[in-house]
N, C-alpha and C positions, 0 to 999 in steps of 0.2 A: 796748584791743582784746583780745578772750579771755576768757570768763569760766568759767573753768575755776577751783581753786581758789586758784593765783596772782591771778587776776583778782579771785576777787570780796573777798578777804582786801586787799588794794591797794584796791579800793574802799569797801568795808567802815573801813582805816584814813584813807583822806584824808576821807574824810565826817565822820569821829569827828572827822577834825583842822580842821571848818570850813570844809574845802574844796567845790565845786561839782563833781559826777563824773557824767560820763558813761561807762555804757557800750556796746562795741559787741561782739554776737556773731553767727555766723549762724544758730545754731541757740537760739530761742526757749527752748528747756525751760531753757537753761543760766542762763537769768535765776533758777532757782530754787536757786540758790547766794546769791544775795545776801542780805541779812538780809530782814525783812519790813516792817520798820521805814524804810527805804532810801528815801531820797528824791531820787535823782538819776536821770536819764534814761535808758532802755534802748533800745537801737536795734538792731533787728534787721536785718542785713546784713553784707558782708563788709567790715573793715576798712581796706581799701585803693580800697571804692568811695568816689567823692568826694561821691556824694550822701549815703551814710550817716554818710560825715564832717560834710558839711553838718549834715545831721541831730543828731548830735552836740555840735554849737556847735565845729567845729574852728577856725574863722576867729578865736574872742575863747579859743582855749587855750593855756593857761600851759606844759603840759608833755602828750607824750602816752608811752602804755606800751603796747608790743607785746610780748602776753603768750602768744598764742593755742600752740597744742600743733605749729606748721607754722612750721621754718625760715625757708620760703623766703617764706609770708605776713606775716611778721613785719619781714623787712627789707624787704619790699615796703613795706609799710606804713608802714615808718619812716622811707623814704627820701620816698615821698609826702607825708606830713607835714612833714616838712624840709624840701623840695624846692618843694615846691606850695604849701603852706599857710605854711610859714614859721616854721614852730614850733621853737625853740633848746632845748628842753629834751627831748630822744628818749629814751627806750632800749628795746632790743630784746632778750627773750628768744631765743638759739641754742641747741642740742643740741650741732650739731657745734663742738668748741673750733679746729676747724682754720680754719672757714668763720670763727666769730667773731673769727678774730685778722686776717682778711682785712679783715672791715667795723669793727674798731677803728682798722684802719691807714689808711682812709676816712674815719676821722670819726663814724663812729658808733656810740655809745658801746652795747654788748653786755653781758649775763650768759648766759653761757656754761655753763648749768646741769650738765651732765655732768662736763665739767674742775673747775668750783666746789667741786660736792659729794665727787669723788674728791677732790682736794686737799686737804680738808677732813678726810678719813677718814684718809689717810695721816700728815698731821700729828698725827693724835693715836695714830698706830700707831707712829710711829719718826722722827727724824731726818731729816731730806731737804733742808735748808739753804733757799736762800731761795723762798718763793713767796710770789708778786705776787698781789694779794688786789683791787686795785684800779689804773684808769688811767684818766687824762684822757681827752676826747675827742679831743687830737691824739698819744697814745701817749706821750709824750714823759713825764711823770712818772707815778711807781707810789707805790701802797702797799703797801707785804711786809711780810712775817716771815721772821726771821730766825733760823738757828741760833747761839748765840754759844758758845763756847771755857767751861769750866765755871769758868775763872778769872776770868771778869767778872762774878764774881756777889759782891757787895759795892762793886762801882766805881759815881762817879756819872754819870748821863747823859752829862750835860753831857761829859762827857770821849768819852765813847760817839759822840758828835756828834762831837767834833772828832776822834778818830781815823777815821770812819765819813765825815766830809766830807757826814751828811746828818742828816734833821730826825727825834728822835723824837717821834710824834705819840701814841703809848700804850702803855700795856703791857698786856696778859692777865694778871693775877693771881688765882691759884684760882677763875679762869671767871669775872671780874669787869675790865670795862677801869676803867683809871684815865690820868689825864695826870698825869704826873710837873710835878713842884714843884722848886722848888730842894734839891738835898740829897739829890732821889731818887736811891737808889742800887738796882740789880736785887735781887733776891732768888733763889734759887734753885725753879725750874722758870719764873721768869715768862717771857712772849713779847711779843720786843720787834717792834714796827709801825713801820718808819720810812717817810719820805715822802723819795724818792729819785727821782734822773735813773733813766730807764728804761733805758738803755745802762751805768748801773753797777751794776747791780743785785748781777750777779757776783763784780766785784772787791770789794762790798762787802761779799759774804758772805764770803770768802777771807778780806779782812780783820780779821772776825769770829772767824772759827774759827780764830785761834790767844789765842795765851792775852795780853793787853795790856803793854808793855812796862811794866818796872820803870822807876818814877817815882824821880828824882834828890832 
């Protein structure tokens, strides 16, 4: 739903990747975002009508994506789809990060495009310890980045994990992720991603930013 440039880039890549796309917008002209090439369904109407759902094939869909440039039609939308149609795999584009933390804490899984992109800017301006980068659809685990202590650069994950009590899932090195291997040890400026209970997120960074105990 939305074909704005989120929209039609989203369609544009699941078509490349094989997949069958529909999309839905209200304003006609916005079909002329999508490639020319484009061979999946455009459906002009509002996203939350069930007919243009219909229309859409929403009954035989896999996943749907509430893209459109309006809050409040987006989670209409995405609650309709989940609700109505039955469809397990939602997400819904918000602006406001206040309202998106409202409908994560619901079940419905949000990007939060305002809070995403500041986030995003500040982390590469200075310091700010941890931000949550990602969550499940029941809140309960995250994906962050973490500040760590400039003494843990040389130590290996794996120790990082057990003093950390969470999973590292990658790291940012020179703007490129990798998954650590056995033996991986930080380097200095990397950023570490761990997959962590969402209620530790805190104590986890605490225990980050100091420097790692001397090994006996």
């Amino acid at each position: 739903m939305g074909c704005g440039r989120v929209g039609a880039t989203l369609a544009e890549q699941l078509e490349e990747g094989g997949h069958s796309v529909a999309v839905v917008d209200q304003n006609p002209d916005a079909f002329r975002r999508l490639p020319e090439d484009f061979q999946g369904r455009r459906v002009t109407g509002l996203g939350f009508d069930r007919d243009a759902l219909a229309q859409a094939g929403i009954e035989e869909a896999y996943a749907f994506a509430a893209v459109s440039n309006g809050d409040n039609s987006n989670i209409i939308a995405a609650r309709v789809v989940r609700e109505t149609f039955g469809v397990a795999n939602v997400v819904a584009r918000i602006y406001d990060p206040r309202r998106a933390e409202v409908y994560q804490r619901l079940g419905i899984p949000t990007v939060a495009t305002v809070r995403w992109t500041a986030d995003q800017v500040l982390r590469r301006l200075l310091p700010m310890g941890a931000v949550a980068e990602f969550q499940d659809a029941s809140s309960q685990v995250s994906l962050a980045s973490f500040d760590l202590h400039r003494r843990w650069v040389g130590e290996d994950m794996r120790r990082l994990e057990r003093v950390a009590g969470a999973r590292v899932a990658y790291l940012t090195r020179l703007g490129l992720g990798i998954i650590p291997e056995e033996g991986t040890v930080l380097q200095e400026h990397d950023v570490v991603h761990l997959v962590v209970a969402t209620d530790r997120i805190g104590p986890v960074q605490r225990l980050l930013a100091v420097a790692p105990a001397e090994e006996e």
